[in-house]
C-alpha positions in Angstrom: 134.7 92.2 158.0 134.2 94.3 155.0 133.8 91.3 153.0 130.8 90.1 155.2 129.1 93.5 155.2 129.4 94.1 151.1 127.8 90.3 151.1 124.7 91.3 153.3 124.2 94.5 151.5 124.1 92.3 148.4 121.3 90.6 149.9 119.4 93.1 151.3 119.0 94.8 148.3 119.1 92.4 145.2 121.0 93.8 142.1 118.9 95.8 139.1 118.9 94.7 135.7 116.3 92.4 135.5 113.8 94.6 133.9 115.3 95.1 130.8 116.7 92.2 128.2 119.0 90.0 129.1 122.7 91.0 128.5 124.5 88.7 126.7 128.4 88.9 126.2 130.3 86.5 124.6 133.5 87.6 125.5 136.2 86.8 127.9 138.2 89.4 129.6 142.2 87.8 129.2 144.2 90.4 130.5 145.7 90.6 134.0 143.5 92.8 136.3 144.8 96.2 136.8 143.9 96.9 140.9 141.7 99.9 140.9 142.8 102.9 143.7 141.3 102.9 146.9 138.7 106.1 145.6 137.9 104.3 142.7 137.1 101.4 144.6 134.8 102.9 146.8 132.8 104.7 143.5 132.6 100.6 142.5 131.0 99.6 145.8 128.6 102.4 145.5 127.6 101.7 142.1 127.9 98.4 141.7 125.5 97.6 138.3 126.6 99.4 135.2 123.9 100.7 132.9 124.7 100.7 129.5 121.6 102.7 127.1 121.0 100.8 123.2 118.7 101.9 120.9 115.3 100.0 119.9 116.1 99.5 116.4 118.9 96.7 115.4 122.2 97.5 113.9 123.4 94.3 113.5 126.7 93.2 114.0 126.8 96.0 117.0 123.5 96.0 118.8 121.4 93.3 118.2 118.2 92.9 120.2 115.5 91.2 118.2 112.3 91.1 120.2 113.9 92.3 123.2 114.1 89.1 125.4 118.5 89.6 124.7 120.9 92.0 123.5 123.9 90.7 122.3 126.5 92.2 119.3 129.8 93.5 119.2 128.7 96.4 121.5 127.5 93.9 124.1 131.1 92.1 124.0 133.1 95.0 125.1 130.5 96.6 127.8 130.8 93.1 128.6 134.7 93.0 129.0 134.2 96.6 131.0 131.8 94.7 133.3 133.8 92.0 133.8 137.0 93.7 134.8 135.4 96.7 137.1 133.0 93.8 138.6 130.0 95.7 138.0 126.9 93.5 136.8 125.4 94.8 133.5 122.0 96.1 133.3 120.3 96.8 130.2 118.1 100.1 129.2 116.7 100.5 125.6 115.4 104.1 124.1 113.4 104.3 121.1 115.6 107.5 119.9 119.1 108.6 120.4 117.8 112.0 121.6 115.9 109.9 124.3 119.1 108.1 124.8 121.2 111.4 125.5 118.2 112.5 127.9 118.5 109.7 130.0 122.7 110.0 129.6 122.0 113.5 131.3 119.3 112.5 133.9 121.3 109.5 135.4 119.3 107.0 134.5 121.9 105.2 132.1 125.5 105.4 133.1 126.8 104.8 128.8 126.0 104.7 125.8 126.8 102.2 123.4 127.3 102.2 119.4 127.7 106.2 119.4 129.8 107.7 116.4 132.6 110.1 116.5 130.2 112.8 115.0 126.9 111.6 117.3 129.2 112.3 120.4 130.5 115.8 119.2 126.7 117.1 118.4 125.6 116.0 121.6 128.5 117.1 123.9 129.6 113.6 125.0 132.7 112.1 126.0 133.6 109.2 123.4 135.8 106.2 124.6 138.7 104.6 122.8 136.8 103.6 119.6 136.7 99.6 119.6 134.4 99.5 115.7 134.6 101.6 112.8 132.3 103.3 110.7 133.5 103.5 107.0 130.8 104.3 104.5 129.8 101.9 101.4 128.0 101.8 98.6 125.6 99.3 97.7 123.4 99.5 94.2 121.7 96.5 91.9 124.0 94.5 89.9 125.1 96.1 86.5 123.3 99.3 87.7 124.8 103.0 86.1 124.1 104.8 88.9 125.5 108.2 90.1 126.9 109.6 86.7 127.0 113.1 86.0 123.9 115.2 87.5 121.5 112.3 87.0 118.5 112.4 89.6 119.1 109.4 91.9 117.0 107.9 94.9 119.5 107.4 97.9 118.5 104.8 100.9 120.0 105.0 104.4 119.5 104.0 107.8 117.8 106.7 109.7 120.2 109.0 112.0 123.1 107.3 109.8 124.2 110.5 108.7 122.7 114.1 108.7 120.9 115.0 105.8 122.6 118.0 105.2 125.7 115.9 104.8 123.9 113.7 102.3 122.8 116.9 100.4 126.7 117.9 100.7 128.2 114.8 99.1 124.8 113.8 96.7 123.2 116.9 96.2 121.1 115.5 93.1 119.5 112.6 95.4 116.2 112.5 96.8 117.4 110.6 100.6 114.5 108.0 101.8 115.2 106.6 105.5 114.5 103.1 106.9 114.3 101.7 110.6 117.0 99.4 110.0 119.0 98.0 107.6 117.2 95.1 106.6 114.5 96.9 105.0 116.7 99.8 103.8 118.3 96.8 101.7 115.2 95.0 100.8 114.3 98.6 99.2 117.2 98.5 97.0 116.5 95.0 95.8 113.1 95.8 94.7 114.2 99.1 92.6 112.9 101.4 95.2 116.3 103.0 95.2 119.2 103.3 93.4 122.0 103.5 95.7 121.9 102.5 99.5 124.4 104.1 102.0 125.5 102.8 105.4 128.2 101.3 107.5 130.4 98.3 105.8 130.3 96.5 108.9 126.9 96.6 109.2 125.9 96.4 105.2 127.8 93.0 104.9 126.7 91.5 108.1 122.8 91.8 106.9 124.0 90.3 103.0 125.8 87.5 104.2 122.6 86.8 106.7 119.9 87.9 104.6 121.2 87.5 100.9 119.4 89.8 98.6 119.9 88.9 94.5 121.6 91.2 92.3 123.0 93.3 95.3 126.7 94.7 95.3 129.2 97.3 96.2 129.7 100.0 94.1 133.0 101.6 96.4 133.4 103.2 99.2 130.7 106.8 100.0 132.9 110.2 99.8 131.9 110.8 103.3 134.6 110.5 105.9 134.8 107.1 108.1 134.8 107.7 112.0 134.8 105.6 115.1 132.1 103.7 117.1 132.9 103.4 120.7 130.7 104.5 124.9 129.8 108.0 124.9 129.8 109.1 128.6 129.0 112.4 130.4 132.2 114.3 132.3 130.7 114.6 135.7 134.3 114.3 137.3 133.2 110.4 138.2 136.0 107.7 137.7 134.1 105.8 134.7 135.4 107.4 131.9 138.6 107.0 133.3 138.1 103.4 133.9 136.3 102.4 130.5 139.0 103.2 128.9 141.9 101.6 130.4 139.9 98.7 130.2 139.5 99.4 126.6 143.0 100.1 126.2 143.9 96.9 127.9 142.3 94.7 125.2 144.6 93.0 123.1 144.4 92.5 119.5 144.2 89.5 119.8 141.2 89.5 121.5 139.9 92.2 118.9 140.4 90.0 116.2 138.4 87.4 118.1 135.6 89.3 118.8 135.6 90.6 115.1 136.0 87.4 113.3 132.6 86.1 115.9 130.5 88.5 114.0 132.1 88.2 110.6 129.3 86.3 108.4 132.1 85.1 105.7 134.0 82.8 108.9 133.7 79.5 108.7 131.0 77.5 110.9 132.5 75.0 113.7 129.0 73.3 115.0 128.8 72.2 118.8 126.3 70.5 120.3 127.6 71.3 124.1 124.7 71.1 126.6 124.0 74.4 128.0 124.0 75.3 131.4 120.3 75.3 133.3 118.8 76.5 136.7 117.5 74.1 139.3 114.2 74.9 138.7 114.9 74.5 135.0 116.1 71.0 135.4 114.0 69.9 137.3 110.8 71.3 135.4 112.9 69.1 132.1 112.7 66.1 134.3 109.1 66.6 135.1 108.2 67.5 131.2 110.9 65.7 129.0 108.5 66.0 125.9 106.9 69.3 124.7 104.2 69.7 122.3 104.8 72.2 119.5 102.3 74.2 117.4 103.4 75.2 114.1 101.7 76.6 110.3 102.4 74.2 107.8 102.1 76.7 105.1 104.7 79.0 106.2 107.7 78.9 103.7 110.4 78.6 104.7 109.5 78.4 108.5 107.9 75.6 108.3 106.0 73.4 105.9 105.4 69.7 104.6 106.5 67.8 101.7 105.0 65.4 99.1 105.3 62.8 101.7 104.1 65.0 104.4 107.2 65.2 106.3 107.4 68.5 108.2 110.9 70.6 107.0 112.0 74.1 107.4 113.5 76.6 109.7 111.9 76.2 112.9 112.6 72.1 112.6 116.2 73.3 112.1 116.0 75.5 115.4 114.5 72.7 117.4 116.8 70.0 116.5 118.9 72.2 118.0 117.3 73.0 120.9 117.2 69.3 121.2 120.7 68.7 121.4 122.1 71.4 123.4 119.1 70.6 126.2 117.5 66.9 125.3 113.8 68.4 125.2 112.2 66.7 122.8 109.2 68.4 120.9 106.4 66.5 119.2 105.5 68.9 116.3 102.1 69.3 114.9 100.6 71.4 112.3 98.2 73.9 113.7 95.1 75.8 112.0 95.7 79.2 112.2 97.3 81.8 115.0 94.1 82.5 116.8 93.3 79.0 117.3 96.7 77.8 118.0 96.8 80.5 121.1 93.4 78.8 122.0 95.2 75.2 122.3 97.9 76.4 124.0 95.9 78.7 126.5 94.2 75.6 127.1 97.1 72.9 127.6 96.8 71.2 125.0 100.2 72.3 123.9 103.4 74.0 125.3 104.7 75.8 122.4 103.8 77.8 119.1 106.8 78.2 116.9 107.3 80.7 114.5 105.2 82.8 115.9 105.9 87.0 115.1 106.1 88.9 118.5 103.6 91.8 118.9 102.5 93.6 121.7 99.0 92.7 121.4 100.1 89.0 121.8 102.7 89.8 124.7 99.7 90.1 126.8 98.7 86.5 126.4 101.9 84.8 125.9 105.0 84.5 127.0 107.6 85.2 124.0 111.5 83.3 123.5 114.5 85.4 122.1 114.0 85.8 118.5 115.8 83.3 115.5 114.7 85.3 113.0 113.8 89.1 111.8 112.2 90.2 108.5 111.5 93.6 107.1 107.6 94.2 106.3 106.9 94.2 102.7 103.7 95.1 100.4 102.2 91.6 98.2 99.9 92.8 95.2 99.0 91.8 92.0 101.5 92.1 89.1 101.0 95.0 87.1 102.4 98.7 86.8 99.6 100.1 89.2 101.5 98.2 92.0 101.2 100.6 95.1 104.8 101.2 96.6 103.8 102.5 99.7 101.2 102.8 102.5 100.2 106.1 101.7 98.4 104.5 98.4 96.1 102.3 100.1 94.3 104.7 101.8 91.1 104.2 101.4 91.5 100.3 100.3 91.9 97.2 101.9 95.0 96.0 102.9 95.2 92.4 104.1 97.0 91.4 107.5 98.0 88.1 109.8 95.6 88.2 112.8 97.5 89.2 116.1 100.3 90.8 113.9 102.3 94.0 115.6 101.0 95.7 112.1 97.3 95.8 113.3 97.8 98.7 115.8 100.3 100.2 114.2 98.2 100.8 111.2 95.4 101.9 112.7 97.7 105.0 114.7 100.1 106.0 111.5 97.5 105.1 108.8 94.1 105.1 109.7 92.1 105.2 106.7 93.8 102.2 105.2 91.1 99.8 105.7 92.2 96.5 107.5 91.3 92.6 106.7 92.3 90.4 109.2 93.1 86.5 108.2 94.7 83.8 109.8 97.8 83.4 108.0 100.2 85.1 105.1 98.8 82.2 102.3 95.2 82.9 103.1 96.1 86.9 102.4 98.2 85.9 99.2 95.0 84.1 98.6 93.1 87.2 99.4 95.1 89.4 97.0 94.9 87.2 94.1 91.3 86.5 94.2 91.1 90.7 94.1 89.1 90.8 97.8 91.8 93.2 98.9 94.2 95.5 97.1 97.6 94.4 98.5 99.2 92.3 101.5 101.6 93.4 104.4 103.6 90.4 105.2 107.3 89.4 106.1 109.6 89.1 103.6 110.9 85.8 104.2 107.0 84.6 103.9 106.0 86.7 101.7 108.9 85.8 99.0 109.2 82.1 99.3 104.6 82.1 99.4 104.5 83.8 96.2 106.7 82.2 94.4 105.7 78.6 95.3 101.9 79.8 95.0 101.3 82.8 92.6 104.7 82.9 89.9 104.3 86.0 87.8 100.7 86.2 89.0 101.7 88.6 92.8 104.6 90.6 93.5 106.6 91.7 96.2 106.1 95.2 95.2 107.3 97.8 98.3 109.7 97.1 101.2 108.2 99.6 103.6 109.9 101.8 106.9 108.8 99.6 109.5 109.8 98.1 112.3 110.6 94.0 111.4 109.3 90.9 111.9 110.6 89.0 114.8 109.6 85.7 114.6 110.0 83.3 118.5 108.4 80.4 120.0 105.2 81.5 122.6 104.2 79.6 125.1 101.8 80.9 128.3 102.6 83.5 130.3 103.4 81.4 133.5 105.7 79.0 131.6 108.9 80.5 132.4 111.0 77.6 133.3 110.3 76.5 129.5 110.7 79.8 127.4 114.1 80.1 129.7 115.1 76.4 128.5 114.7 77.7 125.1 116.2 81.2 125.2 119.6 79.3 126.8 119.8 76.8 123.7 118.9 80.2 121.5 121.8 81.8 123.0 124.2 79.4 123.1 124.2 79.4 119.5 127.1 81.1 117.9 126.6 84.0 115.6 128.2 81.8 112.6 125.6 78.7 113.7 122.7 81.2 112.9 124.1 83.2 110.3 124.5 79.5 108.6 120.9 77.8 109.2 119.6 81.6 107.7 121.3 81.4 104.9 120.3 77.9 104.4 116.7 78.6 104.4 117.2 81.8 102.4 118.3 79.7 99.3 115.8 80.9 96.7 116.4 77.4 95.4 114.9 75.3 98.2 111.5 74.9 97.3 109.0 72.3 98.8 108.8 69.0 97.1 105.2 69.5 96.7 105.5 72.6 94.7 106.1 69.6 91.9 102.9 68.3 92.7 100.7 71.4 90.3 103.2 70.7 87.1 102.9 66.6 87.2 99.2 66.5 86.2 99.1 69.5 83.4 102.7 67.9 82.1 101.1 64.9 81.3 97.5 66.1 80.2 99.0 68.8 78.0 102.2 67.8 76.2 102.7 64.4 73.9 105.4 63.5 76.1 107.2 59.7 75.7 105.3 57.2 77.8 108.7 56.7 79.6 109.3 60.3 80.7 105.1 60.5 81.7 105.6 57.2 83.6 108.9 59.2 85.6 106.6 62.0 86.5 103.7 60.1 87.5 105.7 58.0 90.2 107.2 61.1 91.2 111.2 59.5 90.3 111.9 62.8 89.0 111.0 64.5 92.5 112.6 62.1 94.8 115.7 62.3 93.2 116.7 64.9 94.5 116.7 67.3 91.1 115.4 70.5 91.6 114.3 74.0 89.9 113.5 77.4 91.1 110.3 77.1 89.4 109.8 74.2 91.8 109.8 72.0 89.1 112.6 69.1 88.6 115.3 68.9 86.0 114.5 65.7 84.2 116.9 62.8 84.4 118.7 61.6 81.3 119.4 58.1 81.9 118.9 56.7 84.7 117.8 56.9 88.3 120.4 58.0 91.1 120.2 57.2 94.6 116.9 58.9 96.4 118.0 61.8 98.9 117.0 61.0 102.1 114.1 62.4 103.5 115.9 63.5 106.5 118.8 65.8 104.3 119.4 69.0 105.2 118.5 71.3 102.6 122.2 71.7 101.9 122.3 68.8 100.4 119.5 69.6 97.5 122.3 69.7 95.0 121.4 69.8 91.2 122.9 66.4 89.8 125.0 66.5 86.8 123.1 64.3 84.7 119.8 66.2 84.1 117.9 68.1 81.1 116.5 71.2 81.3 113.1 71.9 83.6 110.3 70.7 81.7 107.9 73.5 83.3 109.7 76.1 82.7 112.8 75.4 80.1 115.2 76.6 82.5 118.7 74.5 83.3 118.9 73.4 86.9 122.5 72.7 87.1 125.0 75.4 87.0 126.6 74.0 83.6 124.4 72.1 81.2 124.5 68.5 80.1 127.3 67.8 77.5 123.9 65.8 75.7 120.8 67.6 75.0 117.3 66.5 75.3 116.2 64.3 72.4 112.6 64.7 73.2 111.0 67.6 74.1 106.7 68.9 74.1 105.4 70.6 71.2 103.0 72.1 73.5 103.3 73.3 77.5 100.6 75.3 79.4 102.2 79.1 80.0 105.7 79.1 81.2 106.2 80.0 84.7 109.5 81.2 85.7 110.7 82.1 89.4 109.5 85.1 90.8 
C-alpha cells in the first residue's frame, strides 16, 4: 500500500530538475546498499530530488558545464554515486559566484555544494564532507623561463577565488596577482608573456594542457602554499544529509576512486566505441521520419571546419559528426554557409536543420535552440604586429575593435566597456581581414580561430597579442527553437563520448602542424616565378606532388621530396596520419626542416633568391 501511494504522489507532482542542465554522471555505485533507518527514510520520501549548487565558470576535470545544456566532471561522478545510493534524483542549480552559492546553501534553495575547498568551507562556516579530490598547488611558467629569483618583480596569474590574495601576498609578496575566469585563459595568458608564473590546482592545470596544449608551457614545482581537500560543503541544520553523504562517500572503494580518476586523466589511453546510444520514443521515431539532416557550416574556420585544395571539407566539427553518425546513424549532408547571420536565415527558414560550430550567446539563445558544447576557447585580442600591440580592453577605448556578428562579446562589451567602439562582421577571417587592412585597431576572437586564421593567413603580419578575463567560447551545433527531438539526438551522441574520446579529437585538431592543404596554394606560384628552381622540382610544385604527398610544414608549406614519390595519403586520413616522411628536404618557403631529424643527404639544389621568409606564427 505504501508502495502504491509513493507511486501516485510521484505522478501527481512530477520531479524538479529539469530547469537547470542536465546531470550527467558517469559513475556506477558498486558497493552493497547500506539500508537507511526508518527516520532517515522518511527525510528521503520527503525530499526526494537532491540539489547539488556548481559554479558558472568551468574548472575542468571537477565541474565542467560548457554552455550549460550538461554538467558533468569528477564532481558530478560522486553527487552522482550519492544520488544513486540514497535514490534521490539529481537536480542541478548554477551560481555565478560562490558567495551567491553559500546564499542559496543558507536559504534552502540548494541542498550542497560541490567542488568547495577545505579553506572555502572554514571562511564560510560549512560543513565539508570526506574529501573525494585534492587541491595541491603548481607552478606553471614558459619554457627556460628564470622566474621567481631573489626579489625580482614578477606577474603572477591565477584562477579567480583560487586562493585569497592576501595569501598570494604572504607567499609572493614581490608579485603583482592578475585573475582569470577560468583556467583556460589564465593559461593562454602565460603563453603569450602576459605573466610569468601561473598558479592553480595540479589537477586542474594538467587537465586544460593535455586538452588544450599551449607551446613552451611547463612546471616549475610545486607553490609553497599548503594542499587541501575538495569535497560537498553542507549546512548543520540537524537533517540526516550530512550524515548520509558521507557514508556513502566512505563506502566508495578505491577501486572505484581510481576509476573515476583515471576517466578524467588526459595522459590515459583512448579505447574508441562506437556503441549506439540510447534514445526516447519520440527521438526515434522523429530519426525514422528525418534519417538525413542538413548541416550549415563556415568553411573558413580553422580548425573547425574548412576545405582543402581539392575542396574536401575537414576539420573538427566533421570529426564530431562522424561520430554523431555512428553512435546514432543520422547522417548529415554538410554544406558551406556564408556567414552566421545568413546561415540563422536558412535555418529559420527550413532550408536546413543544423549550424555547426556555432559559439553560444545569449543573443542567439533566443532564436535557436543550442546542443551541449564540444569545444571552449578563451577570448583573445588579434592586432597587427608591432610593439604598440594593445594587451587589454582598457586600450581600445575609443577605437574600433572588430567582432563575429551574434557573438556573446557584443553585449558584453557594450555594459563593461562602452566606449570601445564595435564593428560587427560575419566571421573571424573577414575581422583578421579587417585588422590587417588597418579598418579597425584589433580583433576579439577565440583562440582556437584566432591562432590557426593567423597563421595560415597573416604569418608575421597579425598577432595574437592579449588573452583577456573573459568568459570562453563555447562552440555547439544550433538548430530552431522547436527542434528538440534533434538537439536531444545530438546532445546523447555528445555525451556518450568519453572524456579521453574528446580530450583525443582536441588534441588532434590543436596540432599547430595541421594546416590546410591549400595553405600551399599562395607559395606554389611565387616559388616558381621568383626562384631559378630546376625544371623538375617547378614541375613537382606545379602538379601539386609535393602537397599530396602527404609532406607537410608549419609554414604550411611542404618539405620537398628527395627522390621519388610515396604513396598519396588518402583524402579521407585523419589528421593523425599527416606524418612528416623521412625522405624530404627542408621547406622551400621557409628553410625550415619538416621531419623531426633531417635527411642523412642534403639538398643539392637550392634558390638563390625567395620572396621574404615566412615562418609560423
Amino acid at each position: 500500500m505504501r508502495a502504491i501511494w509513493l507511486l501516485l504522489v510521484c505522478c501527481v507532482f512530477p520531479l524538479a530538475g529539469l530547469a537547470g542542465p542536465l546531470f550527467h554522471g558517469r559513475a556506477v555505485f558498486e558497493e552493497p546498499y547500506a539500508e537507511p533507518t526508518s527516520g532517515d527514510l522518511r527525510w528521503l520520501w520527503r525530499q526526494r530530488v537532491l540539489r547539488l549548487g556548481v559554479l558558472a565558470n568551468d574548472q575542468p576535470p571537477l565541474d565542467i558545464l560548457g554552455n550549460g545544456r550538461a554538467y558533468e566532471g569528477i564532481t558530478a561522478d560522486y553527487a552522482g554515486l550519492v544520488a544513486e545510493h540514497l535514490r534521490l534524483d539529481m537536480q542541478v542549480r548554477v551560481f555565478d559566484s560562490f558567495e551567491a552559492a553559500v546564499a542559496a546553501l543558507r536559504e534552502g534553495t540548494v541542498d550542497l555544494l560541490g567542488s568547495v575547498t577545505t579553506q572555502q568551507a572554514q571562511q564560510a562556516g560549512l560543513r565539508l564532507s570526506p574529501t573525494y579530490a585534492e587541491d595541491l598547488p603548481v607552478l606553471l611558467a614558459k619554457e627556460h623561463a628564470r622566474v621567481g629569483e631573489g626579489a625580482e618583480p614578477l606577474r603572477l596569474v591565477m584562477v579567480e577565488g583560487y586562493r585569497t590574495p592576501e595569501q598570494v601576498d604572504q607567499y609572493f609578496p614581490q608579485a603583482s596577482l592578475q585573475v582569470h575566469p577560468t583556467a583556460f585563459s589564465a593559461l593562454a595568458a602565460l603563453a603569450l608573456g602576459q605573466a610569468d608564473l601561473y598558479l592553480g590546482n595540479a589537477l586542474v592545470a594538467r587537465y586544460v594542457q593535455g586538452r588544450r596544449p599551449f607551446s613552451a608551457i611547463e612546471e616549475v614545482g610545486d607553490a609553497p602554499l599548503p594542499g587541501q581537500g575538495v569535497g560537498f560543503a553542507m549546512l548543520d541544520t540537524g537533517t540526516p544529509l550530512p550524515r548520509l553523504v558521507n557514508a556513502v562517500l566512505e563506502d566508495v572503494s578505491k577501486e572505484q576512486r581510481a576509476r573515476i580518476q583515471a576517466r578524467w586523466s588526459p595522459l590515459a589511453g583512448v579505447a574508441r566505441s562506437d556503441q549506439r546510444v540510447q534514445l526516447s520514443e519520440d527521438q526515434q521515431r522523429w530519426l525514422a521520419d528525418n534519417p538525413r539532416v542538413r548541416v550549415l557550416v563556415d568553411d573558413q574556420l580553422l580548425p573547425l571546419s574548412y576545405r582543402d585544395s581539392k575542396g574536401q571539407l575537414h576539420g573538427l566539427t566533421l570529426d564530431v559528426l562522424q561520430l554523431i553518425t555512428r553512435r546514432t546513424g543520422l547522417e548529415f549532408d554538410v554544406q558551406a554557409g556564408a556567414g552566421v547571420e545568413q546561415m540563422i536565415e536558412q535555418v529559420v527558414q527550413g532550408q536546413a536543420h543544423l549550424i555547426a560550430g556555432l559559439p553560444h550567446s545569449d543573443s542567439l539563445a533566443q532564436r535557436l535552440g543550442f546542443s551541449r558544447a564540444y569545444l571552449g576557447a578563451s577570448r583573445v585580442l588579434v592586432s597587427r604586429t608591432g610593439a604598440e600591440a594593445p594587451t587589454s580592453l582598457e586600450q581600445l577605448v575609443g577605437r574600433q575593435v572588430a567582432l563575429v556578428w551574434g557573438s556573446a562579446m557584443v553585449e558584453l562589451l557594450r555594459e563593461r566597456y562602452p566606449q570601445v567602439q564595435q564593428t560587427l562582421l560575419h566571421g573571424p577571417l573577414e575581422a583578421l581581414h579587417a585588422v590587417a587592412e588597418g579598418r579597425v585597431d584589433a580583433a576579439l576572437l577565440a583562440l582556437d580561430d584566432a591562432r590557426a586564421l593567423v597563421a595560415r593567413w597573416y604569418p608575421g603580419q597579425l598577432q595574437i597579442s592579449a588573452s583577456l578575463a573573459l568568459p570562453p567560447a563555447y562552440f555547439a551545433f544550433a538548430s530552431t527553437r522547436g527542434a528538440s527531438e534533434l538537439l536531444g539526438i545530438i546532445d546523447s551522441a555528445l555525451l556518450s563520448l568519453t572524456p579521453h574520446e574528446t580530450g583525443a579529437l582536441v588534441r588532434r585538431w590543436r596540432n599547430p602542424m595541421i594546416v590546410p592543404d591549400s595553405a600551399w596554394s599562395r607559395y606554389r606560384a611565387r616559388c616558381c616565378s621568383a626562384s631559378p628552381l630546376p625544371p623538375a622540382c617547378c614541375s613537382l610544385l606545379r602538379c601539386g606532388f609535393a602537397t599530396c604527398a602527404g609532406f607537410r610544414c608549419d609554414c604550411g608549406g611542404p618539405g620537398v621530396p628527395r627522390m621519388r614519390p610515396t604513396r598519396p595519403r588518402p583524402s579521407s586520413s585523419p589528421p593523425s596520419a599527416m606524418r612528416y616522411a623521412p625522405r624530404c628536404m627542408p621547406c622551400w618557403a621557409c628553410s625550415s626542416w619538416p621531419n623531426a631529424r633531417p635527411p642523412t643527404v642534403w639538398p643539392t639544389v637550392r634558390p638563390s633568391k625567395w620572396p621574404p621568409r615566412r615562418r609560423a606564427g
